[in-house]
Every structure is written in C-alpha cells, then in structure tokens.
FILODO-57210 format. One record per residue: x, y, z of N, C-alpha, C in turn; residue number from 1; residue in one letter. Coordinates in Angstrom, 2 decimals, always signed. Example, Ala and Ser with C-alpha at 12.3 -4.5 7.8 and 13.67 -1.06 7.14 Angstrom:
% residues 2
ATOM	nX	nY	nZ	caX	caY	caZ	cX	cY	cZ	resi	resn
ATOM	+13.19	-5.69	+7.80	+12.30	-4.50	+7.80	+13.20	-3.30	+7.80	1	A
ATOM	+12.85	-2.25	+7.08	+13.67	-1.06	+7.14	+12.90	+0.03	+7.87	2	S
% end
This chain:
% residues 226
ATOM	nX	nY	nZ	caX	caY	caZ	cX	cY	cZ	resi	resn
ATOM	-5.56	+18.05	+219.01	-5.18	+18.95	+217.92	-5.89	+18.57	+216.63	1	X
ATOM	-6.07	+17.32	+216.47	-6.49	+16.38	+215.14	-8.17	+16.96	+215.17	2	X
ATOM	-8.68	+17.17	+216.69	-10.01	+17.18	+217.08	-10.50	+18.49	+216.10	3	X
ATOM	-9.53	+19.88	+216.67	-9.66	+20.58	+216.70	-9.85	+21.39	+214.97	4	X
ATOM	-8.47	+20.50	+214.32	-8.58	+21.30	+212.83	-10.34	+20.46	+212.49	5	X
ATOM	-10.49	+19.48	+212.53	-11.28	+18.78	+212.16	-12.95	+19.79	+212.06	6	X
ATOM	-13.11	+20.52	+213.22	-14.49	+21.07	+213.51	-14.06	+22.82	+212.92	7	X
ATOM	-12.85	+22.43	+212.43	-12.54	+24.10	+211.28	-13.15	+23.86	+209.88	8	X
ATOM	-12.72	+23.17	+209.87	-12.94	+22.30	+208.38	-14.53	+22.98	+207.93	9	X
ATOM	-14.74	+23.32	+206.69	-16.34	+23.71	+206.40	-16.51	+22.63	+205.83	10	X
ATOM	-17.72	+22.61	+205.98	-18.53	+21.63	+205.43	-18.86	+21.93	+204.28	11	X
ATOM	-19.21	+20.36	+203.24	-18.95	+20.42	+201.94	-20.29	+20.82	+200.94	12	X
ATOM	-20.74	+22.04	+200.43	-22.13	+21.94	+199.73	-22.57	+20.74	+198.99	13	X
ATOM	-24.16	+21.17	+199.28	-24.43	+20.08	+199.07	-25.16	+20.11	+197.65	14	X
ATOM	-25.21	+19.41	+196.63	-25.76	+19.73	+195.18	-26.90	+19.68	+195.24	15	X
ATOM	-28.32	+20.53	+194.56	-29.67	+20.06	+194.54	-30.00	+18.79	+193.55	16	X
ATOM	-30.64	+18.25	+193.94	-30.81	+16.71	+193.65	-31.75	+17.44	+192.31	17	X
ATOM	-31.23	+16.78	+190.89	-31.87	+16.65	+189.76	-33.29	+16.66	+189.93	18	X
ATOM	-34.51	+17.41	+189.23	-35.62	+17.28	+189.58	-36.06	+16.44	+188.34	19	X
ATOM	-36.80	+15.31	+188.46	-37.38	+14.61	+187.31	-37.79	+15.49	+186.05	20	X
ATOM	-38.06	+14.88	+184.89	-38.88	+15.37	+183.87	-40.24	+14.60	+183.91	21	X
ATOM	-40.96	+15.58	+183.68	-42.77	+14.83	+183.35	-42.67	+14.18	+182.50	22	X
ATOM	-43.61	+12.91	+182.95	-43.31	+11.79	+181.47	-44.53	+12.06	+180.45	23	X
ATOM	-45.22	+13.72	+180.93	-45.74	+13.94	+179.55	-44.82	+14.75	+178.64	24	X
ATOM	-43.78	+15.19	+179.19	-43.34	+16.20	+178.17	-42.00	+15.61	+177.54	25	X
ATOM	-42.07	+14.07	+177.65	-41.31	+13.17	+176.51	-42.20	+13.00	+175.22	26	X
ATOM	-43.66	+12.89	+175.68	-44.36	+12.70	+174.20	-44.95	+14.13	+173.75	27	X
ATOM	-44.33	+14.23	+172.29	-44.67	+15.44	+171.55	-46.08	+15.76	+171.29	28	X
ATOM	-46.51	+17.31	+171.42	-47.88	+17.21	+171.87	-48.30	+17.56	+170.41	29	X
ATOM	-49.58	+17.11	+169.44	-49.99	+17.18	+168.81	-50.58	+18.49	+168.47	30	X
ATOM	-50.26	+19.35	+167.04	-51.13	+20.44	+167.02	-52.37	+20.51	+166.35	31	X
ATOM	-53.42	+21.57	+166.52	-54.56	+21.44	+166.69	-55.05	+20.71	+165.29	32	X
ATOM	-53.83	+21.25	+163.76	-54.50	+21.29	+162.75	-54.26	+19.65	+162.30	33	X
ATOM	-53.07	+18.41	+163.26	-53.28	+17.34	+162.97	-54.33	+17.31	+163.52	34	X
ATOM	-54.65	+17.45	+164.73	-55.99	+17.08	+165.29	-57.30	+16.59	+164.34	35	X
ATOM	-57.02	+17.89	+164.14	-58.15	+18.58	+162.82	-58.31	+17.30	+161.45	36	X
ATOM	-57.09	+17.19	+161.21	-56.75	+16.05	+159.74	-56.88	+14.39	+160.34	37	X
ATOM	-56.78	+14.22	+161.30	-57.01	+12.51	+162.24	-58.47	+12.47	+161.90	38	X
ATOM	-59.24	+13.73	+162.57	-60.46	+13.37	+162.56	-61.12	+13.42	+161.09	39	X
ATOM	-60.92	+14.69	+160.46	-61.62	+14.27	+158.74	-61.00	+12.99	+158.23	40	X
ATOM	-60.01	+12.63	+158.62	-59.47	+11.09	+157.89	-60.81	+9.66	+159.01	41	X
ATOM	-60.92	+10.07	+160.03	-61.67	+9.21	+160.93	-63.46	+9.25	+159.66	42	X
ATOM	-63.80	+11.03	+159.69	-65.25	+10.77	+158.76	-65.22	+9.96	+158.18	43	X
ATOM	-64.06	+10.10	+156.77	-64.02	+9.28	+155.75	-64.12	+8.05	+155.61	44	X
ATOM	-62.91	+7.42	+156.91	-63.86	+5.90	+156.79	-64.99	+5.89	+157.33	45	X
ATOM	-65.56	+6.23	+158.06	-66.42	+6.48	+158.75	-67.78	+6.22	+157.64	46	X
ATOM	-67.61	+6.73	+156.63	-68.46	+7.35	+155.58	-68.33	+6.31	+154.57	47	X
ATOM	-67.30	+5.46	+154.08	-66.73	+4.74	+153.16	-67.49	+3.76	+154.16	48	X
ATOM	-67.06	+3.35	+154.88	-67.81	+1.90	+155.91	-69.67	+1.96	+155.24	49	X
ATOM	-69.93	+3.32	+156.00	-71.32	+3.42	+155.53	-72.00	+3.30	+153.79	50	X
ATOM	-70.94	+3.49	+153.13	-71.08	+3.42	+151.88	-70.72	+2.04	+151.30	51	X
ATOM	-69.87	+1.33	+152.00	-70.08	-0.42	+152.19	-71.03	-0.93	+151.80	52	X
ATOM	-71.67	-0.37	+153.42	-73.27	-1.18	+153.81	-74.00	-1.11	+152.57	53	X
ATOM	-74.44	+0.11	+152.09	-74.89	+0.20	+150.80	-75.39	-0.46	+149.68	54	X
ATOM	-73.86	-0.55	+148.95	-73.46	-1.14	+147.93	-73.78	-2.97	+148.27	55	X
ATOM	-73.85	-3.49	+149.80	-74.10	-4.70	+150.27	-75.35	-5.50	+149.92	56	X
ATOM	-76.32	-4.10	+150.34	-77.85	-4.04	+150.20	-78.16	-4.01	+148.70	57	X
ATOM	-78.07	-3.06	+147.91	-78.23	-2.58	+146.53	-77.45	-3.64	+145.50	58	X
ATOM	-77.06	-4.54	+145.79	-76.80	-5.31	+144.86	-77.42	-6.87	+145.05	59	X
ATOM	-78.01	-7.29	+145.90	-78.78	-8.16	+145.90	-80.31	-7.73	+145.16	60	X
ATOM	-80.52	-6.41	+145.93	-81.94	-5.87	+145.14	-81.94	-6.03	+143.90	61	X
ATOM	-80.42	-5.72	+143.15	-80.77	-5.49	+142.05	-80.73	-6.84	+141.25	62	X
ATOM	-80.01	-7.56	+141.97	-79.97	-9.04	+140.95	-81.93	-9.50	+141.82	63	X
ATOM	-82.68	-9.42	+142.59	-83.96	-10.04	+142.66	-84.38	-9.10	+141.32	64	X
ATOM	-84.16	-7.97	+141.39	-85.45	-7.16	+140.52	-85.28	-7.62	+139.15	65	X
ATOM	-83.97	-8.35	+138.92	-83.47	-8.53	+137.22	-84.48	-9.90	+136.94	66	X
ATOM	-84.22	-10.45	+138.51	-85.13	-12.28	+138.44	-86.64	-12.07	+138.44	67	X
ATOM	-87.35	-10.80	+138.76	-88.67	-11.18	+138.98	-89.16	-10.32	+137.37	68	X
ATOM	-88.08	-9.04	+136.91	-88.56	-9.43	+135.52	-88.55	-9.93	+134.71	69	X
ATOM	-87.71	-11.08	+134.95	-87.51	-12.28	+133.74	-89.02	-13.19	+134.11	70	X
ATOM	-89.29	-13.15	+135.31	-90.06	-14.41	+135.49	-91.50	-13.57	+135.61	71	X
ATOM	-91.95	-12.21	+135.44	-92.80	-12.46	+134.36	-93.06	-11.94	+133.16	72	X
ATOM	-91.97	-11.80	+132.48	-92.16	-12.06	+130.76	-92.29	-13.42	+130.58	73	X
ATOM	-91.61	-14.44	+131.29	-91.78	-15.48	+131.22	-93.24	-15.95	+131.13	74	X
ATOM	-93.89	-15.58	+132.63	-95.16	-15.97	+132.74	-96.34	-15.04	+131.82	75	X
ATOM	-96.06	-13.79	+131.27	-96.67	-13.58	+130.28	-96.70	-14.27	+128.87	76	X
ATOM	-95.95	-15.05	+129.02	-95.43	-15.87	+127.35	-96.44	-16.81	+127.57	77	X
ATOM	-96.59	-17.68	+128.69	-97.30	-18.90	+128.72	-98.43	-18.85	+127.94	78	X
ATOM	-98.98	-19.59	+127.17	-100.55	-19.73	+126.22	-102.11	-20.05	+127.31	79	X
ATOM	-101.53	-20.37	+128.16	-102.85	-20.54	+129.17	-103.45	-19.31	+129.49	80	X
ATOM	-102.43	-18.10	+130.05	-103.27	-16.68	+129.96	-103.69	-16.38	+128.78	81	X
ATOM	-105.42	-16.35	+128.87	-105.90	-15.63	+127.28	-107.25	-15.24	+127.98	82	X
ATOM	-107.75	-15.06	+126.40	-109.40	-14.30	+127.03	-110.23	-15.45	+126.78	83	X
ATOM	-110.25	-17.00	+126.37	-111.03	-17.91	+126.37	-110.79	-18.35	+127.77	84	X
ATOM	-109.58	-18.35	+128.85	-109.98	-18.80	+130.16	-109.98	-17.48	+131.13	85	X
ATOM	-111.30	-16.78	+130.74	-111.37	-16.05	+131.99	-112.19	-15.77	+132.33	86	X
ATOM	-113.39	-17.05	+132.16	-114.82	-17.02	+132.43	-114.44	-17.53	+134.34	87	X
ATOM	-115.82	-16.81	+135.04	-115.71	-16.72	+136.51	-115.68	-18.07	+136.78	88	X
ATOM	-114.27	-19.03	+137.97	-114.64	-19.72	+138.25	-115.89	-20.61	+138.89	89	X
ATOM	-115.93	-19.46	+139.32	-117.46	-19.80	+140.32	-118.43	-20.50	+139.29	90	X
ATOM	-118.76	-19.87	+138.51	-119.76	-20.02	+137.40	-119.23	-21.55	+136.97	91	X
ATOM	-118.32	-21.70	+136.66	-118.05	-23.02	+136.26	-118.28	-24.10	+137.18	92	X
ATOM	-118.14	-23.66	+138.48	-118.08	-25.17	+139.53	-119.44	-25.10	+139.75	93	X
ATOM	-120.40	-24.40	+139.32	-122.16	-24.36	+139.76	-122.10	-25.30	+138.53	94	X
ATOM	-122.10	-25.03	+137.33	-122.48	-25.94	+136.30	-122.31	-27.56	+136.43	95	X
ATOM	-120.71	-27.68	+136.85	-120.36	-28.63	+136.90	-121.24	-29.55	+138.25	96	X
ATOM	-121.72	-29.33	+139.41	-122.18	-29.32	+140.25	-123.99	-29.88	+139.82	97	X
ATOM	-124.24	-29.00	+139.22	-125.35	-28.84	+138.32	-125.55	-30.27	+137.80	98	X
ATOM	-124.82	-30.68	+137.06	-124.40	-32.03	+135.86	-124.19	-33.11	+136.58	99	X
ATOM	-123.48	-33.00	+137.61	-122.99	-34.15	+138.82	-124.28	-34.67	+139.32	100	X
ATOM	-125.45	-33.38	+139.75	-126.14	-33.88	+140.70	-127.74	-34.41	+139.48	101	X
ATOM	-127.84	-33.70	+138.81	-128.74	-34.59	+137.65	-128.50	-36.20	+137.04	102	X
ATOM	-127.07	-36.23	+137.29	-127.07	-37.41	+136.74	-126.81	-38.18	+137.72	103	X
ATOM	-126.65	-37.67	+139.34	-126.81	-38.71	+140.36	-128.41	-38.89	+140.48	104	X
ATOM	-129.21	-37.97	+140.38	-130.65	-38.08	+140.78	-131.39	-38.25	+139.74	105	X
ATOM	-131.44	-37.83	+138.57	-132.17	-38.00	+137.58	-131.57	-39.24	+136.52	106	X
ATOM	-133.05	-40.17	+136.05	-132.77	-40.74	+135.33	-132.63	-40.16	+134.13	107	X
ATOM	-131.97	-41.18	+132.74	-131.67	-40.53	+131.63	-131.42	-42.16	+130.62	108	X
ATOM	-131.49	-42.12	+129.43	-130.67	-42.37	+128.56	-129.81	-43.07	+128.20	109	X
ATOM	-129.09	-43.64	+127.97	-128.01	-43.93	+127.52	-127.15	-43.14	+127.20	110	X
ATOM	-127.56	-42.30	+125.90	-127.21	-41.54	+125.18	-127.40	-40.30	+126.07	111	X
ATOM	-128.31	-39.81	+126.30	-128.74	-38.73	+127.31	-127.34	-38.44	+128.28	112	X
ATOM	-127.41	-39.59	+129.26	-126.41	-39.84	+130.03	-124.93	-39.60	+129.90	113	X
ATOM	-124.53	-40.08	+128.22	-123.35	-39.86	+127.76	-122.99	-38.42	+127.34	114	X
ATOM	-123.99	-38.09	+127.12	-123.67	-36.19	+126.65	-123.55	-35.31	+127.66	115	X
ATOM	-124.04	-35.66	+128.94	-124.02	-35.13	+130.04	-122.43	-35.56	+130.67	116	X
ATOM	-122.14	-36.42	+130.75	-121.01	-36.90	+130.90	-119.83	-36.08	+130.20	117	X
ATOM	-120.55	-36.37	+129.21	-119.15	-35.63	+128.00	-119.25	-34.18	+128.59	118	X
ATOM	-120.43	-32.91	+128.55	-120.31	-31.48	+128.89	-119.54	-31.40	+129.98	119	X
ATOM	-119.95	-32.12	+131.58	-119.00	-32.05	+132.12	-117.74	-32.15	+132.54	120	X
ATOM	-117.06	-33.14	+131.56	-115.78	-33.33	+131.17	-115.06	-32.06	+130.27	121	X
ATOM	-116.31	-31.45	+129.57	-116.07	-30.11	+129.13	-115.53	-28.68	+130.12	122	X
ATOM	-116.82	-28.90	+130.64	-116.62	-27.86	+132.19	-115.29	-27.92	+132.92	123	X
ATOM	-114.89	-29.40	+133.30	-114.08	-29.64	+134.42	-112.78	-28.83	+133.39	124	X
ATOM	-112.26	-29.52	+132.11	-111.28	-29.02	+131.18	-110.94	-27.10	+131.43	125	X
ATOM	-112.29	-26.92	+131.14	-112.43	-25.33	+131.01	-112.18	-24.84	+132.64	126	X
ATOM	-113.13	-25.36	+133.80	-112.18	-25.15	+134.94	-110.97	-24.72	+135.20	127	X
ATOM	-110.40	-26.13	+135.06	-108.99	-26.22	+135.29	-108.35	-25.24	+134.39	128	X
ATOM	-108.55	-24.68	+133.37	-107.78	-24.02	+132.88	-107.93	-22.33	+133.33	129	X
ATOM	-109.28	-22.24	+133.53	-109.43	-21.32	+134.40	-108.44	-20.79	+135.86	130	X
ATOM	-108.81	-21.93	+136.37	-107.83	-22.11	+138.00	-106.35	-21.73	+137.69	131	X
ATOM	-105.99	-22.43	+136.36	-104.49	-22.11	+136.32	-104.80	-20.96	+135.80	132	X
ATOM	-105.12	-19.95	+135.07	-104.97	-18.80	+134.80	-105.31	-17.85	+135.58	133	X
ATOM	-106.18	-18.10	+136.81	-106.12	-17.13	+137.56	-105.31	-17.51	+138.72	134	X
ATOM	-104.22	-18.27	+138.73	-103.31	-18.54	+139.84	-102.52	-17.63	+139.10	135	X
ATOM	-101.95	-17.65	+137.86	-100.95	-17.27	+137.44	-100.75	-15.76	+136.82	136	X
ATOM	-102.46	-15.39	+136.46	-102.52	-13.57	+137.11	-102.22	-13.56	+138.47	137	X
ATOM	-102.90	-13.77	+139.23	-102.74	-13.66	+140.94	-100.76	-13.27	+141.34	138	X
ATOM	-100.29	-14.15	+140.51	-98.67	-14.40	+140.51	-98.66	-13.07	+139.90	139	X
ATOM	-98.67	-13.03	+138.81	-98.43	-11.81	+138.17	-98.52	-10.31	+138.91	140	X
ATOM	-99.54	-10.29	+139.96	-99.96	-9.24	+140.50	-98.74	-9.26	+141.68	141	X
ATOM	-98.56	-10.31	+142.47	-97.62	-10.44	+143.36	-96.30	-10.04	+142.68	142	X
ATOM	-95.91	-10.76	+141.74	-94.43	-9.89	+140.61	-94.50	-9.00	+140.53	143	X
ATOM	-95.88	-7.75	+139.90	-95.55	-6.58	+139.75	-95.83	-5.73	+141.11	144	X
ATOM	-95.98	-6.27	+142.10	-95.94	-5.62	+143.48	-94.23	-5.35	+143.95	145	X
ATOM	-93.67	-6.82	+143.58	-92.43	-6.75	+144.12	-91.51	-5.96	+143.61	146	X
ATOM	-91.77	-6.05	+142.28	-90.97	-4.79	+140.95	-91.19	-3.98	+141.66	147	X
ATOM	-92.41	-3.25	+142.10	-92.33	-2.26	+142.76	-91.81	-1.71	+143.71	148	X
ATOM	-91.85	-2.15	+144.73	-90.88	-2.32	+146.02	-90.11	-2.36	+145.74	149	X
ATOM	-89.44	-3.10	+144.95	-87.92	-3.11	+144.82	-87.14	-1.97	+144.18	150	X
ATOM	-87.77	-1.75	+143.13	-87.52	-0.32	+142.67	-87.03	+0.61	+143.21	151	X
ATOM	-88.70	+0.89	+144.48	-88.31	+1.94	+145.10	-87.25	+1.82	+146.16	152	X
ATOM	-87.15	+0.26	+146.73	-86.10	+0.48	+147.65	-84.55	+0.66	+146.76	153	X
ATOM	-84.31	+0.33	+145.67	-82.92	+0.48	+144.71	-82.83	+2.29	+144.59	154	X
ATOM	-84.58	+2.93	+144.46	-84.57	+4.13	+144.47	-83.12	+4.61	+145.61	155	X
ATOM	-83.87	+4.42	+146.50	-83.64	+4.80	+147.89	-82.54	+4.63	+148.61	156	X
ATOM	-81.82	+3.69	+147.86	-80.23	+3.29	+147.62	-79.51	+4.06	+146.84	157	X
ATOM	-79.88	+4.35	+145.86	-78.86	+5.20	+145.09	-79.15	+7.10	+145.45	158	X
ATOM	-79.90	+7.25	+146.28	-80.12	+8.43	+146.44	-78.90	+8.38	+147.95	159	X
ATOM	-79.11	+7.52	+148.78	-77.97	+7.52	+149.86	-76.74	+7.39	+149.17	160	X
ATOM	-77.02	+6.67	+148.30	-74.84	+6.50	+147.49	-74.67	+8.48	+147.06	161	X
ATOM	-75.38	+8.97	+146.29	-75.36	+10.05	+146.25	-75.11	+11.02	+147.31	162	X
ATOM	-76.21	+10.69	+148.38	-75.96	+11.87	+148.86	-74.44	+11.50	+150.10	163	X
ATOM	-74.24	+10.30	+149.73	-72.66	+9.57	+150.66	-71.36	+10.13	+149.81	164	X
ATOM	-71.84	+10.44	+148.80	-70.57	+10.62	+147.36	-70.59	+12.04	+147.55	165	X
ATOM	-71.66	+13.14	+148.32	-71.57	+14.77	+148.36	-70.65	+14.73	+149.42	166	X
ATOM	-70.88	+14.02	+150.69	-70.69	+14.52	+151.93	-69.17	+13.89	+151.41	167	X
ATOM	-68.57	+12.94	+150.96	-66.96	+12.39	+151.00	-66.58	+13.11	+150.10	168	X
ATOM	-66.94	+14.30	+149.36	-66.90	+14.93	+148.52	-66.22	+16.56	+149.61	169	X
ATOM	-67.17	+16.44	+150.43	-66.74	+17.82	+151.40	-65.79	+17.35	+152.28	170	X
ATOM	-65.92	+16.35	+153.05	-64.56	+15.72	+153.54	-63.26	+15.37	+152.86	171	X
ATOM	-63.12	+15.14	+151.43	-62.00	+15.05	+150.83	-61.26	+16.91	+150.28	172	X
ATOM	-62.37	+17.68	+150.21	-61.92	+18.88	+150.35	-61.58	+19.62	+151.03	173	X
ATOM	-61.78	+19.11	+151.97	-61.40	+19.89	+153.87	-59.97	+19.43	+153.94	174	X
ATOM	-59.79	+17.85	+153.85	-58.42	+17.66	+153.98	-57.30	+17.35	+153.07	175	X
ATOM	-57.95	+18.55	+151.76	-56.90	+18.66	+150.75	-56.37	+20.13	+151.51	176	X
ATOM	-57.13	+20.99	+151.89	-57.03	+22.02	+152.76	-56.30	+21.95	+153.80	177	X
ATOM	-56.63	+21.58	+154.50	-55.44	+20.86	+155.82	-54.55	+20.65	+155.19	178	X
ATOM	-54.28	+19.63	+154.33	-52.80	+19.26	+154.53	-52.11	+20.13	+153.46	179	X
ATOM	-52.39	+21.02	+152.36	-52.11	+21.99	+151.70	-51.45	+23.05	+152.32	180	X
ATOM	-52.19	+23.35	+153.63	-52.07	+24.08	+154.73	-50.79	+23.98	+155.66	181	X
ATOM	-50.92	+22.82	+156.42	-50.02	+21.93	+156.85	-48.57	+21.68	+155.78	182	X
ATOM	-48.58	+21.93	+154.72	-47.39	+21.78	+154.07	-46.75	+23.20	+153.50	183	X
ATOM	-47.71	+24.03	+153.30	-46.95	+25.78	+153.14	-46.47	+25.72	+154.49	184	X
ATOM	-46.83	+25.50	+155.67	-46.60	+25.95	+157.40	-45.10	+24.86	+157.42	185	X
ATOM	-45.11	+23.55	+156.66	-43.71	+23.10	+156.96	-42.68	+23.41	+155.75	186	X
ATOM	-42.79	+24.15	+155.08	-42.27	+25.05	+154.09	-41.67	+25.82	+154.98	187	X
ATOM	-42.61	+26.83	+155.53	-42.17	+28.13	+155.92	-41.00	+28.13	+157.46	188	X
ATOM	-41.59	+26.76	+157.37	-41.03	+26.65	+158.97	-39.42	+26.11	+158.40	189	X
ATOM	-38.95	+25.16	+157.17	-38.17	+24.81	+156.91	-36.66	+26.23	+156.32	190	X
ATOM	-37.52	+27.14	+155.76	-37.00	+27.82	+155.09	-36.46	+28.70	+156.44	191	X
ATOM	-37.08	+28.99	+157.27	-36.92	+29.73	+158.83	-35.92	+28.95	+159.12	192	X
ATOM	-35.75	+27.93	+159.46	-34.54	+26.81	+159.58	-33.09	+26.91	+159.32	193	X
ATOM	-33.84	+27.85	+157.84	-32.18	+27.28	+157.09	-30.92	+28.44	+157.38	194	X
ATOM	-29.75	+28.31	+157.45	-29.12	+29.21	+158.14	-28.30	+30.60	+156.87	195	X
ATOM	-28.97	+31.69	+157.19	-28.88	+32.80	+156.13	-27.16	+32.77	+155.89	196	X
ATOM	-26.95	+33.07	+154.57	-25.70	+33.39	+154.23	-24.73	+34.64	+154.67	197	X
ATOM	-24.13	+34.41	+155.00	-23.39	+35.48	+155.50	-22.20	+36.20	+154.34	198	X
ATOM	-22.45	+37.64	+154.31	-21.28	+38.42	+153.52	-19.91	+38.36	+153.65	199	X
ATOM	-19.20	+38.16	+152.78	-17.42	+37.86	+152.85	-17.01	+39.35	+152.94	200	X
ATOM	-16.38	+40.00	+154.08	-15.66	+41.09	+154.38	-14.96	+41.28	+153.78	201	X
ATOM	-14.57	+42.13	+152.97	-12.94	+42.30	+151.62	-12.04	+43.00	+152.41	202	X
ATOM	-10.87	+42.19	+153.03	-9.75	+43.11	+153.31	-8.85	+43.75	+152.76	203	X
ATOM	-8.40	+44.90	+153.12	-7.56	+45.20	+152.18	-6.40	+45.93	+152.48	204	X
ATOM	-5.37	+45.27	+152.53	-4.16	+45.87	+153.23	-3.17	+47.14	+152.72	205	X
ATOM	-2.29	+47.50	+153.55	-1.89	+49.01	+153.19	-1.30	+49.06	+151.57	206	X
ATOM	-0.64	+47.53	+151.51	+0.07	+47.70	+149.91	-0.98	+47.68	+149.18	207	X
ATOM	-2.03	+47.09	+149.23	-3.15	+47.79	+148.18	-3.23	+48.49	+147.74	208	X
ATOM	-3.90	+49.74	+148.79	-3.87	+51.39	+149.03	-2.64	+51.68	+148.63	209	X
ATOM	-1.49	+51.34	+149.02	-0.53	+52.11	+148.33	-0.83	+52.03	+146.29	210	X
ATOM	-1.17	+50.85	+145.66	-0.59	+50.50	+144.29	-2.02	+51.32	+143.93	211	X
ATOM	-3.19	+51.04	+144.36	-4.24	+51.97	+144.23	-4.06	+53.30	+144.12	212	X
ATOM	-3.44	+53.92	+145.11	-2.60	+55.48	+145.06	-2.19	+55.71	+143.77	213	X
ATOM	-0.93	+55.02	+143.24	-0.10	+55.33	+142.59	-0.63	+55.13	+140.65	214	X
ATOM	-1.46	+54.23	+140.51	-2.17	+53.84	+139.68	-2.86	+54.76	+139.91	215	X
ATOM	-3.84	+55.70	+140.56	-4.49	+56.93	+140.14	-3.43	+57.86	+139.91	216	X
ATOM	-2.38	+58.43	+140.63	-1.41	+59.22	+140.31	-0.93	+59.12	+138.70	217	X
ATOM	-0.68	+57.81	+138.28	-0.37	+57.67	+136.99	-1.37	+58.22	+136.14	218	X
ATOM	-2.50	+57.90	+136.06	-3.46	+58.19	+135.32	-3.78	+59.58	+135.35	219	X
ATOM	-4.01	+60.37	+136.59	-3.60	+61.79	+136.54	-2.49	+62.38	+135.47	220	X
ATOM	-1.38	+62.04	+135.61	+0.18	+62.31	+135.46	-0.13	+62.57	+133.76	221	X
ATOM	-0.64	+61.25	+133.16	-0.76	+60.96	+132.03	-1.87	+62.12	+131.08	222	X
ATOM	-3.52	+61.92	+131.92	-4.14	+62.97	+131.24	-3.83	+64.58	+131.62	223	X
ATOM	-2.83	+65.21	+132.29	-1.65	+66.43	+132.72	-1.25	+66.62	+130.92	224	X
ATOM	-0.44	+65.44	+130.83	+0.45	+65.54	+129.85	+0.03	+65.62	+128.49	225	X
ATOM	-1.07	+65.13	+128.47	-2.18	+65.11	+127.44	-2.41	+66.57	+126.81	226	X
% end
C-alpha cells in the first residue's frame, strides 16, 4: 500500500540552475569619448617627455657657446696678436738657418761673429712670437667655427621647443573640448536623473461647494438689493 501511494506521488520540479555572469560585464565598459581623452592626455606626455629631451640638450649648448665667447674676447685682448708678428714664419726659420750655417762654416770676427749672433737671437725672438700668434689665430678660427655650430645647433633647438609648444598647444585644446564636452553630457545626464516634481491635487469636499454656493448667493442677494 506504502509502495503504491509512493509511485502516485509527482515528482518534484526541478529549478534551472542560475546561469553565471560574464566576468566582462562586471567591468564597466569605457566610452569612446574617455577613450578619446586617455589618449590626448597619453600625447601630452608624450610631447612634454620630448620637450624634456630638449631643454636637456639646449642648455649645455648654451652654457659652451657663453664659454667659447668669453675665451675669445679673451684671446683677442692678448698683446701678442698684432701686425708686428705676422711676418711668414717660414721666412723667418730660412734666415735664422741662414745665420746658423755662416757662422758654422764661415769664418768671421770677433765682432763680426757677435752681431751675427746677436741678429739671430733677433730672428729666433721675432719667431717665437710669430709661432705664438699664429697658434692663437689658428685658435681663434677654431672658436669662431664652434660659435658657429653652436648657434646653429641652439638655432635648431628653439625652433623644435616652438614647434613642441604649437603641437601641446593643439593637444591642450582638444582636451579642453573633450572634457567641456564630457561635462555638459554629465550635466544633462544628471538633470535626466533628477526626479520631476509632481502637482498637489486640491481636494475639495461637498462643504466647500456648499459655503462656495451660498457666498455667491449672498453676493447676488446683495447686488438684487442694490
């Protein structure tokens, strides 16, 4: 009997088993116009880094170019550059050469001997002063080579800071735009949000209408009597 209710009995439904959630659609998906504002914020450093480098380069140039024109006003000051030493060395070491070898081979004098002695002690003086003055044009020419170069590379630096200061110039205007943008859109979206006021219904029950009635009746009654 026990068997029997038992295989009456229905069987119990069965619940559908919860289906997972995607574990992408826990993380909120980004819209296009942050997209948009990540990356002009990415240029900018991007651009600022590069404008680093720059300023890295361009300031060493500019402290050499300050040192090589000090050093030659400097070397223009010196008294050794003039127009008494700028007879051709060459010419001088033949003379001197000249004097050396007469008074190794040729006899002379005493006196003879001593004047020869003395000119070339003249020569060698005038030499040497020669040698240093054309080392120190030679320098001079090398200084105003480097002025040059340097110049143009400081040129060539401040024309990149420029044209780095246009372009962060268009990138800082794009994402005054964006987010200008981005903030009327969370305005509008806030104000959509907010929950509209609703009108207060005026009830008004029969004794109202009645004292309403009677208060026009009066006023009738009155301008009648009038």
């Amino acid at each position: 009997m026990q068997k029997a209710e038992t295989e009456k009995r229905p069987a119990e439904p069965k619940l559908p088993a919860a289906k997972a959630a995607p574990r992408d659609a826990a993380k909120p998906q980004e819209s296009p116009k942050t997209d948009a504002i990540s990356q002009v914020n990415a240029q900018i450093d991007e651009e600022r880094k590069k404008r680093g480098e720059i300023l890295g380069n361009i300031r060493p140039s500019r402290n050499k170019l300050a040192y090589k024109i000090n050093e030659k006003a400097a070397i223009s000051r010196l008294s050794v550059i003039s127009k008494k030493s700028t007879k051709d060395i060459g010419f001088l070491r033949r003379r001197k050469e000249q004097i050396e070898f007469r008074i190794a081979t040729e006899a002379f004098t005493l006196d003879a001997e001593k004047d020869l002695i003395r000119k070339k002690g003249e020569i060698e003086k005038e030499l040497e002063e020669s040698i240093k003055s054309y080392r120190l044009r030679r320098k001079l020419e090398f200084i105003d080579k480097d002025i040059e170069e340097l110049t143009k590379r400081i040129d060539a630096y401040e024309q990149q800071l420029k044209d780095s200061e246009k372009r962060l110039d268009v990138y800082y205007d794009h994402l005054r735009k964006l987010l200008g943008d981005k903030r009327r859109e969370r305005q509008r979206g806030e104000r959509q949000q907010q929950p509209r006021k609703e009108q207060k219904t005026v009830e008004i029950s029969l004794a109202d209408i009645a004292v309403i009635k009677d208060k026009k009746n009066n006023k009738e009654d009155t301008e009648i009597g009038d």
